[in-house]
PyMOL Python script that loads the backbone (N, CA, C, O; Angstrom):
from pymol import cmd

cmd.read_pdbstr("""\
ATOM      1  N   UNK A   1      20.025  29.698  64.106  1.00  0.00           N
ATOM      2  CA  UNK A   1      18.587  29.471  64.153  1.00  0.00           C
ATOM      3  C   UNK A   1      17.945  30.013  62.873  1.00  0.00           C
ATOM      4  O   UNK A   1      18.067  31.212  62.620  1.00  0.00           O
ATOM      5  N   UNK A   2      17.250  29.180  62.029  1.00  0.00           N
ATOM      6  CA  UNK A   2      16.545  29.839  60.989  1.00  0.00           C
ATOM      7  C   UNK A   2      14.735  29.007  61.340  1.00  0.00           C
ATOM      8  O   UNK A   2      14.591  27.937  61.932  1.00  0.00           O
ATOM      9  N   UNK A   3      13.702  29.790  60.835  1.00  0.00           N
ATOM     10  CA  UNK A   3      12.800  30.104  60.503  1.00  0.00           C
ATOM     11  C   UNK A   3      11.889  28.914  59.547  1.00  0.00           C
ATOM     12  O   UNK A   3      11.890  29.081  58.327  1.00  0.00           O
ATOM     13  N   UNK A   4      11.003  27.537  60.224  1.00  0.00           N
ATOM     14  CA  UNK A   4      10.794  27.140  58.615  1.00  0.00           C
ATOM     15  C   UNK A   4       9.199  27.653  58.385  1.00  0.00           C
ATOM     16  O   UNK A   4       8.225  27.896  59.097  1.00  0.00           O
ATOM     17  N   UNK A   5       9.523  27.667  57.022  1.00  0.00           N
ATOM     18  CA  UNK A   5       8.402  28.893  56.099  1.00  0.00           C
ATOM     19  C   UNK A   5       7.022  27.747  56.272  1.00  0.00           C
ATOM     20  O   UNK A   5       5.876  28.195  56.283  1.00  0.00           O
ATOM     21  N   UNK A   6       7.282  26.296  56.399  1.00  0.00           N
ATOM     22  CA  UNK A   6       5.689  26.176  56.747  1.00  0.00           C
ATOM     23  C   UNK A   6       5.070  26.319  57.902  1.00  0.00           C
ATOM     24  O   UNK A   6       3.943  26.802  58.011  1.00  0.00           O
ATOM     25  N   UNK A   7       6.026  25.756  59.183  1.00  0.00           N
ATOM     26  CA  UNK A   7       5.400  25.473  60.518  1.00  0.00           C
ATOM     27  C   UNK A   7       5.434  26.916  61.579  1.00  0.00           C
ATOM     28  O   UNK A   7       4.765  27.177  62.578  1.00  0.00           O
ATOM     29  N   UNK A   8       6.730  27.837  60.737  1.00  0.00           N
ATOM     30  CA  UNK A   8       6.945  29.236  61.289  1.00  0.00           C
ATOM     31  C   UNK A   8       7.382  28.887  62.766  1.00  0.00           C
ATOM     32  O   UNK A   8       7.127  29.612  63.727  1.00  0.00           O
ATOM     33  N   UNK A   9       8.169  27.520  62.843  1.00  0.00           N
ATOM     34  CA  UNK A   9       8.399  27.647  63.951  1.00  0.00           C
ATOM     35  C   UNK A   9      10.459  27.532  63.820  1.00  0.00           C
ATOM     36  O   UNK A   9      11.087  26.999  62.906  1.00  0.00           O
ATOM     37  N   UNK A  10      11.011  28.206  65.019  1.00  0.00           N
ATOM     38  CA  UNK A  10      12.283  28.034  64.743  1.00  0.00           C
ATOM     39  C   UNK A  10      13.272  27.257  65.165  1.00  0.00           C
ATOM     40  O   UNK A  10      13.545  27.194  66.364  1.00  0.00           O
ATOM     41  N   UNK A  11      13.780  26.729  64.457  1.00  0.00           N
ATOM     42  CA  UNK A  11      14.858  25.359  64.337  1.00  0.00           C
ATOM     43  C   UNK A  11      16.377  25.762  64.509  1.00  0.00           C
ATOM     44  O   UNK A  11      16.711  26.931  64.703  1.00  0.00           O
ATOM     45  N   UNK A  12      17.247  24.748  64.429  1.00  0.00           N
ATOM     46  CA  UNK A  12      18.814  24.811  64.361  1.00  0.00           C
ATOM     47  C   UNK A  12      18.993  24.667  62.539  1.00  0.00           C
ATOM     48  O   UNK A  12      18.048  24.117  61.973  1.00  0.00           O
ATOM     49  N   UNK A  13      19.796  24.994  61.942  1.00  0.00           N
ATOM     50  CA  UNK A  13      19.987  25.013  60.373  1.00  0.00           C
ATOM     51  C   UNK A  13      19.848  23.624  60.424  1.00  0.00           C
ATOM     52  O   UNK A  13      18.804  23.042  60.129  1.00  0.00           O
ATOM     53  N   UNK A  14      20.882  23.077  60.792  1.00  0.00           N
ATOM     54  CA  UNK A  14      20.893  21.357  60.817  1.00  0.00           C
ATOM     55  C   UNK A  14      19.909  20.937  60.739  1.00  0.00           C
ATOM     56  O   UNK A  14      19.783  20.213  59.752  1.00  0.00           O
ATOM     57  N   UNK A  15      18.736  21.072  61.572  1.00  0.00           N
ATOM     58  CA  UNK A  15      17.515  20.108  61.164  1.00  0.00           C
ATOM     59  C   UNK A  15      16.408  20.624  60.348  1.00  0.00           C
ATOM     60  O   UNK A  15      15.392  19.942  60.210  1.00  0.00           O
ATOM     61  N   UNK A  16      16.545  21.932  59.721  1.00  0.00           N
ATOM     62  CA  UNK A  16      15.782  22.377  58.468  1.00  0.00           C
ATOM     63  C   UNK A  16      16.603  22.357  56.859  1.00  0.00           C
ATOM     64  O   UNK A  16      17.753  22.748  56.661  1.00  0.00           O
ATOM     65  N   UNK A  17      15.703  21.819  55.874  1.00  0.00           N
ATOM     66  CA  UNK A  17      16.081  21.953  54.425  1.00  0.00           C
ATOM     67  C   UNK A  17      16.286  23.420  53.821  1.00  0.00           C
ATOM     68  O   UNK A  17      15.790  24.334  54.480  1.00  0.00           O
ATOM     69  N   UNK A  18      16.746  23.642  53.019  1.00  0.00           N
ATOM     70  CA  UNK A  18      16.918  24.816  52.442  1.00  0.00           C
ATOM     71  C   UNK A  18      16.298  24.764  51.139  1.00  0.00           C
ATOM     72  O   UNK A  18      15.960  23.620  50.835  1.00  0.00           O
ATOM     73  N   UNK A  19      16.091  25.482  50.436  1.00  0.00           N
ATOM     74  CA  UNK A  19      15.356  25.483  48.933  1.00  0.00           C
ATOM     75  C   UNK A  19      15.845  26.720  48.499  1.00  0.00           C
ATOM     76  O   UNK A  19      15.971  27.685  49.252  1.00  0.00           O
ATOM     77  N   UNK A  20      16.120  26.723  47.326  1.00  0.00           N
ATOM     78  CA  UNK A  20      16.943  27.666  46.884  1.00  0.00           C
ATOM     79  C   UNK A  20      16.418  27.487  44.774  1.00  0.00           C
ATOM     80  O   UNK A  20      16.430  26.443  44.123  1.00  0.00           O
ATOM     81  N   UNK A  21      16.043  28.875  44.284  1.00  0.00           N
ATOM     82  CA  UNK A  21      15.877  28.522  43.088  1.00  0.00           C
ATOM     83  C   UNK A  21      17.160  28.473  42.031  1.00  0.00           C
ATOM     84  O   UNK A  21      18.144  29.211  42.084  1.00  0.00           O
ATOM     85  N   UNK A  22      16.924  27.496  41.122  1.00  0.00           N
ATOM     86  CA  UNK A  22      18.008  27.053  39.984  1.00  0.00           C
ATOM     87  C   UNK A  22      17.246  27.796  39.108  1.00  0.00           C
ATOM     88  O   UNK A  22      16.017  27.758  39.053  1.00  0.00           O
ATOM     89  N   UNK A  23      18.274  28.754  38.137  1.00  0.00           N
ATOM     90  CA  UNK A  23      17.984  28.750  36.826  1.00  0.00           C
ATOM     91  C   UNK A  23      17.545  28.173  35.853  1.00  0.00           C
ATOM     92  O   UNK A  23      17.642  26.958  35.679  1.00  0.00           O
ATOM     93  N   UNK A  24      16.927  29.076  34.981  1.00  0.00           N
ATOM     94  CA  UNK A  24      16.479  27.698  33.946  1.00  0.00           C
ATOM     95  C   UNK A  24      17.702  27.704  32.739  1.00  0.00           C
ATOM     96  O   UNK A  24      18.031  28.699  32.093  1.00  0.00           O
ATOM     97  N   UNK A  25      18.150  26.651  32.637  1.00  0.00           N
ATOM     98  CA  UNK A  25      18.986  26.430  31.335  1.00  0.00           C
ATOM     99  C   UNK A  25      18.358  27.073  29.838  1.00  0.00           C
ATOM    100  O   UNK A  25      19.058  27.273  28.845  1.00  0.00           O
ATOM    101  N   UNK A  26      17.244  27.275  29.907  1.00  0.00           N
ATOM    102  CA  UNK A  26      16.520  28.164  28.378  1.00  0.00           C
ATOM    103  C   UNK A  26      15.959  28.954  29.042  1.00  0.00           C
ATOM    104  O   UNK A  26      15.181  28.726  29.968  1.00  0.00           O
ATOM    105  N   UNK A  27      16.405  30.251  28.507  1.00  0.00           N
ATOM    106  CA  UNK A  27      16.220  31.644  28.644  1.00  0.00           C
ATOM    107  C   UNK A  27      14.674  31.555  28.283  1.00  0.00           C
ATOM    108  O   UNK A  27      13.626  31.610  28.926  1.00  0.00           O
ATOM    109  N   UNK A  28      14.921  31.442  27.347  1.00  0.00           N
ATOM    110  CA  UNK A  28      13.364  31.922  26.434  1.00  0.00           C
ATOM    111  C   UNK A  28      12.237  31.136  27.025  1.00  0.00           C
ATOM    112  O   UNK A  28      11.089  31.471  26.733  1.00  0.00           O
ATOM    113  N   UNK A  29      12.511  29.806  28.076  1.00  0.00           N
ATOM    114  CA  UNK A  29      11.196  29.137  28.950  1.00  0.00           C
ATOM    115  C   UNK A  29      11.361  30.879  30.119  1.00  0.00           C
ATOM    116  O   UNK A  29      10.455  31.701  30.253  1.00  0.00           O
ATOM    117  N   UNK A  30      12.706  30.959  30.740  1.00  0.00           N
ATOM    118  CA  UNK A  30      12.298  31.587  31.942  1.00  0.00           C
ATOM    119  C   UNK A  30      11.810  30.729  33.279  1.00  0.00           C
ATOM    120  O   UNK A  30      11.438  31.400  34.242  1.00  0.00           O
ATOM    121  N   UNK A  31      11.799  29.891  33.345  1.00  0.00           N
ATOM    122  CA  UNK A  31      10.768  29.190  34.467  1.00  0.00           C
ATOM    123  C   UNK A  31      11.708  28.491  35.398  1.00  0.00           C
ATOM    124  O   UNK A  31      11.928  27.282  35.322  1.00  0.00           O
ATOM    125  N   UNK A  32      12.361  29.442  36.450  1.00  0.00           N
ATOM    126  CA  UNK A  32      13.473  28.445  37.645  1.00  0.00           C
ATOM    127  C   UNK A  32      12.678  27.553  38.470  1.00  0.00           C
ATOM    128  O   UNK A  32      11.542  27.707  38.917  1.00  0.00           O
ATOM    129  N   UNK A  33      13.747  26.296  38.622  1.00  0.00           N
ATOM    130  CA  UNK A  33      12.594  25.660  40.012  1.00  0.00           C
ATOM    131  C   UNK A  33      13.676  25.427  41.346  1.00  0.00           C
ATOM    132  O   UNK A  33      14.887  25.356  41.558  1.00  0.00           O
ATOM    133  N   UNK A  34      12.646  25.375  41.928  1.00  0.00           N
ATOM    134  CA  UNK A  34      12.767  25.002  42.685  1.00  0.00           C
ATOM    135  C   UNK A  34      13.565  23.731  43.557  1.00  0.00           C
ATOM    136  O   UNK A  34      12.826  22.777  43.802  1.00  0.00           O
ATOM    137  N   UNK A  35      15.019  23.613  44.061  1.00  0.00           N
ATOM    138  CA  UNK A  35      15.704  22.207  43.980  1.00  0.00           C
ATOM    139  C   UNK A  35      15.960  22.963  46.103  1.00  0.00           C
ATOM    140  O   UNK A  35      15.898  24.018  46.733  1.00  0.00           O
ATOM    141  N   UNK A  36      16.256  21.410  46.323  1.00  0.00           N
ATOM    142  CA  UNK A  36      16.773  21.186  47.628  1.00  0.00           C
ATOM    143  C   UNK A  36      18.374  21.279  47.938  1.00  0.00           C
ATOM    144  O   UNK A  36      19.333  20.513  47.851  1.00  0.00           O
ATOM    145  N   UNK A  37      18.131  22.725  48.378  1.00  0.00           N
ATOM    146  CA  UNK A  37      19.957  22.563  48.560  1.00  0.00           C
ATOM    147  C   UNK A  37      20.511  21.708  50.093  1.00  0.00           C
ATOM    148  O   UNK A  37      20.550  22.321  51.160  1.00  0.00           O
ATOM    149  N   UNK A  38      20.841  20.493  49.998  1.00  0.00           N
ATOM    150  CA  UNK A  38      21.324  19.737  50.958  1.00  0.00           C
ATOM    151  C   UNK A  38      22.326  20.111  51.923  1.00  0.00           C
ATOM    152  O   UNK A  38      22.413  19.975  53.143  1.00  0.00           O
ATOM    153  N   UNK A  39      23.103  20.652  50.978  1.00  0.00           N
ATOM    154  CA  UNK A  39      24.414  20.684  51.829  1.00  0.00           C
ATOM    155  C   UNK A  39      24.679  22.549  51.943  1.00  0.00           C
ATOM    156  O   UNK A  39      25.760  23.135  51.881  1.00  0.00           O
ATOM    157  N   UNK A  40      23.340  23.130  52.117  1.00  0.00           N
ATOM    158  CA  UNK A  40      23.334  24.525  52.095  1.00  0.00           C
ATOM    159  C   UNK A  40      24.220  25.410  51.408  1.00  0.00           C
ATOM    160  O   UNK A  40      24.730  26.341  52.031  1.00  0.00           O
ATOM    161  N   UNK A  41      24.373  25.297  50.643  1.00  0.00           N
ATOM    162  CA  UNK A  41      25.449  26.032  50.019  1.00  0.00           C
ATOM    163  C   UNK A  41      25.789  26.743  48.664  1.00  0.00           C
ATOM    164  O   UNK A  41      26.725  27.221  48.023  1.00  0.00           O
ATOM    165  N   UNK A  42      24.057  26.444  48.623  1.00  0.00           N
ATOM    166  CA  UNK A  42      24.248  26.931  46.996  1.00  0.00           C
ATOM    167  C   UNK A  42      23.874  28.618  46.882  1.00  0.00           C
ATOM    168  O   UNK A  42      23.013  29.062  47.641  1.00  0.00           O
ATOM    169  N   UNK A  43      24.385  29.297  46.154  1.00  0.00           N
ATOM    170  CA  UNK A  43      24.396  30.291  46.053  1.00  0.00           C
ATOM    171  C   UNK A  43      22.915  31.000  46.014  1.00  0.00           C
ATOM    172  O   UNK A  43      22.087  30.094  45.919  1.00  0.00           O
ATOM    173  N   UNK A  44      22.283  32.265  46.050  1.00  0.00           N
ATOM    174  CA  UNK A  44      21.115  32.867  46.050  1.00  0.00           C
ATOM    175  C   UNK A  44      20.131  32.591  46.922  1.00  0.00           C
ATOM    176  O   UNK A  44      20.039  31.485  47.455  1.00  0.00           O
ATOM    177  N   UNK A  45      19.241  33.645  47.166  1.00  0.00           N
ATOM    178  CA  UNK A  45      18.332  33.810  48.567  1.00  0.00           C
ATOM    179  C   UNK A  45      17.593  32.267  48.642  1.00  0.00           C
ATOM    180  O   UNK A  45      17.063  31.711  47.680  1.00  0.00           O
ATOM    181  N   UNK A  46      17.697  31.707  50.062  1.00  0.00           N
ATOM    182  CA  UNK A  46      17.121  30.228  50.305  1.00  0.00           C
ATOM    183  C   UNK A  46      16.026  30.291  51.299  1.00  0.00           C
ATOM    184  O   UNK A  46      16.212  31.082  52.223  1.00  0.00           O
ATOM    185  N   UNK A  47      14.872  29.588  51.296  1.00  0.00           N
ATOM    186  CA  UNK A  47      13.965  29.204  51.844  1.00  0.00           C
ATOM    187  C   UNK A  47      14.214  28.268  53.040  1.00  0.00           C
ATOM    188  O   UNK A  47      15.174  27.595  52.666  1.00  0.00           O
ATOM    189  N   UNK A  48      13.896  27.886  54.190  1.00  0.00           N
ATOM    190  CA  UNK A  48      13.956  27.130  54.942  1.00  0.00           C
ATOM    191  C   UNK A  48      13.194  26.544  55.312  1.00  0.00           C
ATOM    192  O   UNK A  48      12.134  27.169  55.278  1.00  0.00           O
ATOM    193  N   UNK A  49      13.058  25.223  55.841  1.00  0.00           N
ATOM    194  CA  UNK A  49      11.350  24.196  55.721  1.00  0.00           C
ATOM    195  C   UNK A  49      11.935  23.193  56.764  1.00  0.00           C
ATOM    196  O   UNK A  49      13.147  22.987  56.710  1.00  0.00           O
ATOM    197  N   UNK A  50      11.296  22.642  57.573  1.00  0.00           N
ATOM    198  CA  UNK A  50      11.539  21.594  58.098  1.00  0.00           C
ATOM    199  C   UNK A  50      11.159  20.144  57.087  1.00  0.00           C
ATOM    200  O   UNK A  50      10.042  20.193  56.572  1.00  0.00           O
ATOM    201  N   UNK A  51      11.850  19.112  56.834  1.00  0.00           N
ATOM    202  CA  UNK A  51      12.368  17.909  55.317  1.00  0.00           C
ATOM    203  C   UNK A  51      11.121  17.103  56.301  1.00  0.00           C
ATOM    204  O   UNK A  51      11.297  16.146  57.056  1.00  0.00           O
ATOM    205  N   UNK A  52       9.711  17.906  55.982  1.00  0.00           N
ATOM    206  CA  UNK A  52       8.266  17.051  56.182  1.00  0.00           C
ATOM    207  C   UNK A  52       7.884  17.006  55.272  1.00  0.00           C
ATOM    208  O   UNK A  52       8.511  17.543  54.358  1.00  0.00           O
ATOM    209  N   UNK A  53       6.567  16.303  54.990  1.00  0.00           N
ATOM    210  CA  UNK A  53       5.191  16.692  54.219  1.00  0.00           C
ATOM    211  C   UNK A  53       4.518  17.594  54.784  1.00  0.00           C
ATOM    212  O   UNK A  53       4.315  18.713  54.312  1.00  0.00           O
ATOM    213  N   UNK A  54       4.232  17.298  55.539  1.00  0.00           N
ATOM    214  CA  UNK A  54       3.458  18.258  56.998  1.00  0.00           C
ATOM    215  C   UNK A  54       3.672  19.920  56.062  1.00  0.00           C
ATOM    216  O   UNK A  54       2.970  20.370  55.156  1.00  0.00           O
ATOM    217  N   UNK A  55       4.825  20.478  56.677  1.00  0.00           N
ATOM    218  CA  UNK A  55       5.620  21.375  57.005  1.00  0.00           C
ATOM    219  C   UNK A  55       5.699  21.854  55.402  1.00  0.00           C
ATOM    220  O   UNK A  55       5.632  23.067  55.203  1.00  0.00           O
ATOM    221  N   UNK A  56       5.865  20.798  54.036  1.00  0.00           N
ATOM    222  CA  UNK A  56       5.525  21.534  52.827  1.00  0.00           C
ATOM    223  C   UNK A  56       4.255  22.196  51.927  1.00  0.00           C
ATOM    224  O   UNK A  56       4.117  22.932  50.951  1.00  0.00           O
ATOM    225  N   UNK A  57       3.342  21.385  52.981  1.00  0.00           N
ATOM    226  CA  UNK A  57       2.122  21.873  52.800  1.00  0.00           C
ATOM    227  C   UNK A  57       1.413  22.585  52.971  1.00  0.00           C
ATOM    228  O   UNK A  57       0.389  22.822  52.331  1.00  0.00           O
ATOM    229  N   UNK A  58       2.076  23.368  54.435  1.00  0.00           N
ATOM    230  CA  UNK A  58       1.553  23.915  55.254  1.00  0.00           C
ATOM    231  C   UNK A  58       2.132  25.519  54.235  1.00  0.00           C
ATOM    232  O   UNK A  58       1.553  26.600  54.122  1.00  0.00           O
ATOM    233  N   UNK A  59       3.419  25.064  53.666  1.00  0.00           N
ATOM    234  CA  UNK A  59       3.993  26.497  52.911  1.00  0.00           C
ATOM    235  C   UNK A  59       3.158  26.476  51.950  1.00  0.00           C
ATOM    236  O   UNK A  59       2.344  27.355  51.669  1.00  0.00           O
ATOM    237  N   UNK A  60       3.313  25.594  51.483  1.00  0.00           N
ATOM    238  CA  UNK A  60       2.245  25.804  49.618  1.00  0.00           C
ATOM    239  C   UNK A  60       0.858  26.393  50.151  1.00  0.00           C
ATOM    240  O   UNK A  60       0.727  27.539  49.720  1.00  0.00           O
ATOM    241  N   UNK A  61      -0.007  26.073  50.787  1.00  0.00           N
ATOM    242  CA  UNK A  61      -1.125  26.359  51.663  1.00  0.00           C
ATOM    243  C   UNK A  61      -1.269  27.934  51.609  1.00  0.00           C
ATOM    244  O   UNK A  61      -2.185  28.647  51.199  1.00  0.00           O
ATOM    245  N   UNK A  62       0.114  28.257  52.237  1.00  0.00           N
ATOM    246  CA  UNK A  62       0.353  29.597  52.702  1.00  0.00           C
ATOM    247  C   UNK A  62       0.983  30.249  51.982  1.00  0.00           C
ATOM    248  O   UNK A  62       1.313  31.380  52.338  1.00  0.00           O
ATOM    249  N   UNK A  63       1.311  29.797  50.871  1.00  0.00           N
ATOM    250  CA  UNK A  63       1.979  30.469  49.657  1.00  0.00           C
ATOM    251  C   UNK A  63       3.638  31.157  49.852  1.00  0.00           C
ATOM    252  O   UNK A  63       4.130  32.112  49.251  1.00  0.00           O
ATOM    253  N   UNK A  64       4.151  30.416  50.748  1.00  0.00           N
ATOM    254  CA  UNK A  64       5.242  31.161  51.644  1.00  0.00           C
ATOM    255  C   UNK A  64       6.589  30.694  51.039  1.00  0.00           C
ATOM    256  O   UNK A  64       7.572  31.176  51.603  1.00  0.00           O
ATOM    257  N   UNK A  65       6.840  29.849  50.000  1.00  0.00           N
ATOM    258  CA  UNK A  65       8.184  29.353  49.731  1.00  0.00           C
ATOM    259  C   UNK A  65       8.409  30.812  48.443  1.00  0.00           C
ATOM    260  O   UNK A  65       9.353  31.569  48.667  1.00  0.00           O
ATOM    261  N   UNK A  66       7.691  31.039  47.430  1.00  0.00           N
ATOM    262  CA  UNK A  66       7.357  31.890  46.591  1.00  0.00           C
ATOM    263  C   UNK A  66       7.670  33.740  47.059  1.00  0.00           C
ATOM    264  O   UNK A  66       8.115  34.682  46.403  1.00  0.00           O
ATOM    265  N   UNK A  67       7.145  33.605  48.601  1.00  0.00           N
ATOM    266  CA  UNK A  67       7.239  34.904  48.904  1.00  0.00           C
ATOM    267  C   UNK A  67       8.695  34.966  49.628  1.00  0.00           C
ATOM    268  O   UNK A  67       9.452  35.931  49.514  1.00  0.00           O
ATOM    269  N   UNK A  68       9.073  33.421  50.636  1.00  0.00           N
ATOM    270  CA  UNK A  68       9.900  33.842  51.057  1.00  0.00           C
ATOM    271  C   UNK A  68      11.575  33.996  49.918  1.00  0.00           C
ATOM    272  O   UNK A  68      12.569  34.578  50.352  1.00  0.00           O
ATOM    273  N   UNK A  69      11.529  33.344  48.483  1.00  0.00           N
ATOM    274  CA  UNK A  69      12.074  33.064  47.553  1.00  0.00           C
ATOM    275  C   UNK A  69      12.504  34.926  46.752  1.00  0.00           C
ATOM    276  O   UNK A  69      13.409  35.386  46.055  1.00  0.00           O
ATOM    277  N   UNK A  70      11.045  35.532  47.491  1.00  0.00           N
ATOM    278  CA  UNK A  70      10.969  36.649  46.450  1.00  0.00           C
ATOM    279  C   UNK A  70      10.533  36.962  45.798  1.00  0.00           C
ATOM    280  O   UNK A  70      10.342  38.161  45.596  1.00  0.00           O
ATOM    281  N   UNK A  71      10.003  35.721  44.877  1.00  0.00           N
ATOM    282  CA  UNK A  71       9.488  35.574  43.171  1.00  0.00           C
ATOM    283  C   UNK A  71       7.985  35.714  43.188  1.00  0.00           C
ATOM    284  O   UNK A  71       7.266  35.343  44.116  1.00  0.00           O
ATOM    285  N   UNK A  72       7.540  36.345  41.957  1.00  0.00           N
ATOM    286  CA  UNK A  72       6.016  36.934  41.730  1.00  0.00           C
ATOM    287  C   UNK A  72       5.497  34.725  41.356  1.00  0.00           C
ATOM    288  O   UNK A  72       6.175  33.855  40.807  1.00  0.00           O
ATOM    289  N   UNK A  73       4.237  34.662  41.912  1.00  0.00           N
ATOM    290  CA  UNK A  73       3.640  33.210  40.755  1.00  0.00           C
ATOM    291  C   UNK A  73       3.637  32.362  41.716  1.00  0.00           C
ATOM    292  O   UNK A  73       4.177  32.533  42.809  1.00  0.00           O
ATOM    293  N   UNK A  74       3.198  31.669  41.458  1.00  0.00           N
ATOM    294  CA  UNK A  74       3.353  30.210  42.173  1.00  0.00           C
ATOM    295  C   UNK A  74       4.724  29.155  41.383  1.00  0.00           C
ATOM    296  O   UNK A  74       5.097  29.384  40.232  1.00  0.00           O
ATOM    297  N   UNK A  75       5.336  28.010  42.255  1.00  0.00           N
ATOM    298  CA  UNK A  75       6.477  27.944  42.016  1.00  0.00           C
ATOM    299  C   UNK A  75       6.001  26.056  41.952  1.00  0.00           C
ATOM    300  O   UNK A  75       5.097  25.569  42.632  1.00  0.00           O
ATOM    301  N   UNK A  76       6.718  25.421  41.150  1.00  0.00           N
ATOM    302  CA  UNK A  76       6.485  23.753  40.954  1.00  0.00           C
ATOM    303  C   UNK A  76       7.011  23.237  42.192  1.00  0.00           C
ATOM    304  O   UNK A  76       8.217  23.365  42.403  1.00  0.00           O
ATOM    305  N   UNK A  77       6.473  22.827  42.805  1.00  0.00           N
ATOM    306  CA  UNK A  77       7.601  21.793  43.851  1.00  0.00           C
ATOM    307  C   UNK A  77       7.537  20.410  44.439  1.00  0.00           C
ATOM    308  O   UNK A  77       7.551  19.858  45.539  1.00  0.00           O
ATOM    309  N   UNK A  78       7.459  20.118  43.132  1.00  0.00           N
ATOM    310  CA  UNK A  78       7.254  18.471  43.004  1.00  0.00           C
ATOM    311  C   UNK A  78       8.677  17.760  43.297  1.00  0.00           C
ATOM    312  O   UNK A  78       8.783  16.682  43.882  1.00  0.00           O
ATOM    313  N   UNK A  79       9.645  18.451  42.852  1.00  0.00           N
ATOM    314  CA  UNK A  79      10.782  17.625  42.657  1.00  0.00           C
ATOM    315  C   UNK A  79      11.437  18.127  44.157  1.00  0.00           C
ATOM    316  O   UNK A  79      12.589  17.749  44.374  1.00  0.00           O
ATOM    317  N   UNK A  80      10.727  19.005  45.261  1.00  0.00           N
ATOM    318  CA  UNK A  80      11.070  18.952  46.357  1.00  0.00           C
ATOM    319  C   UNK A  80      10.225  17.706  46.875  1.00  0.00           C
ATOM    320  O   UNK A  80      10.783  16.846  47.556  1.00  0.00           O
ATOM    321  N   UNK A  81       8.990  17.621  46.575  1.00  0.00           N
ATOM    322  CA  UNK A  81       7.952  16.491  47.284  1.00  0.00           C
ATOM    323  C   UNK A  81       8.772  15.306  47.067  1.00  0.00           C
ATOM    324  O   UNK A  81       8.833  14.433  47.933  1.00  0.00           O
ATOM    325  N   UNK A  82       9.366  15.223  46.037  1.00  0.00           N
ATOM    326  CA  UNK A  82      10.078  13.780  45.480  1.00  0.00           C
ATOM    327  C   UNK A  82      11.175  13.475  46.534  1.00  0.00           C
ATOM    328  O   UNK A  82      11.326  12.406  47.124  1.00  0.00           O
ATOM    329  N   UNK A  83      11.991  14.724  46.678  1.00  0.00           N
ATOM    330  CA  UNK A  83      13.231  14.561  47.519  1.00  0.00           C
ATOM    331  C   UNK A  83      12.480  14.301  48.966  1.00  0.00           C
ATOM    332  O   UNK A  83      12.876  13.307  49.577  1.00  0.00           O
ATOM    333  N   UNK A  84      11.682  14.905  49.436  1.00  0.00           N
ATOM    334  CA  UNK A  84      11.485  14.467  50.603  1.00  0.00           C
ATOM    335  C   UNK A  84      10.546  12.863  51.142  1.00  0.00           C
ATOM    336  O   UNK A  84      10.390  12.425  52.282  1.00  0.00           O
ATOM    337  N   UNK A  85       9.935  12.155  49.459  1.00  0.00           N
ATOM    338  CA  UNK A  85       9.772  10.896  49.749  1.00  0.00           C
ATOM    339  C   UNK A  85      10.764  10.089  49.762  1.00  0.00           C
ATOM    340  O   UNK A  85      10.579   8.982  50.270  1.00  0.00           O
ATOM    341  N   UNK A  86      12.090  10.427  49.205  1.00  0.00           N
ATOM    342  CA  UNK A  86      12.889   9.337  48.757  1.00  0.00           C
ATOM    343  C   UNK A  86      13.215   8.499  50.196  1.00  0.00           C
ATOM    344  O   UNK A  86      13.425   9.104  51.248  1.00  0.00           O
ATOM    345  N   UNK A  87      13.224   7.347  50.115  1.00  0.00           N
ATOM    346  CA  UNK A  87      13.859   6.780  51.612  1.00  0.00           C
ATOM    347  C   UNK A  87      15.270   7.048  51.809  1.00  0.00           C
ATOM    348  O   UNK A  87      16.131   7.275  50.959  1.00  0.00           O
ATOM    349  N   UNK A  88      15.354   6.991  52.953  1.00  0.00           N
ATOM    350  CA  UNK A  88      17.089   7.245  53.523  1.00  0.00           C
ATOM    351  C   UNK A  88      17.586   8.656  53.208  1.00  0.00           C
ATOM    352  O   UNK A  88      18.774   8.952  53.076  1.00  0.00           O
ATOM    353  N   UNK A  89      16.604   9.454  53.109  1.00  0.00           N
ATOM    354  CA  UNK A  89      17.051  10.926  52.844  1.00  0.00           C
ATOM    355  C   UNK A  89      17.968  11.302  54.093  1.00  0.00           C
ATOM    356  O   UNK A  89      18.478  12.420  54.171  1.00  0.00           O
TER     357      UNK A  89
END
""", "prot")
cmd.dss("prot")
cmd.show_as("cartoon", "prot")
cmd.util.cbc("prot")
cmd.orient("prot")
């Protein structure tokens, strides 16, 4: 059972996304983003969300992917919004 950070309500892993931050390939930007780990497994502390709009908004709203991530700032998460329009996700 994990926790998703927008709706705060609790799920089976299976039917929540994970988010997990990637490094940035240039040091000197500094700036990790934010990617969808699918198949859960990628290494370092992960976020959990139910794969809505609803449910990503409700985190950004609440500033909760950022806190639950760890990280000081607000965080890009467009290229999560993207993954969760794509069809046949």
């Amino acid at each position: 059972m994990r926790t998703c950070v927008g709706c705060r309500e609790r799920d089976l892993r299976s039917a929540l996304l994970r988010l997990v931050l990637e490094p940035s390939d240039d040091e000197r930007r500094g700036e990790p983003r934010v990617v969808a780990d699918v198949r859960a497994s990628l290494p370092g502390r992960g976020a959990w969300i139910h794969p809505t709009s609803a449910c990503l908004e409700l985190a950004v709203r609440r500033r909760a992917v950022p806190r639950a991530l760890r990280v000081a700032g607000p965080l890009d998460l467009t290229g999560i919004r993207d993954h969760l329009e794509q069809p046949g996700r």
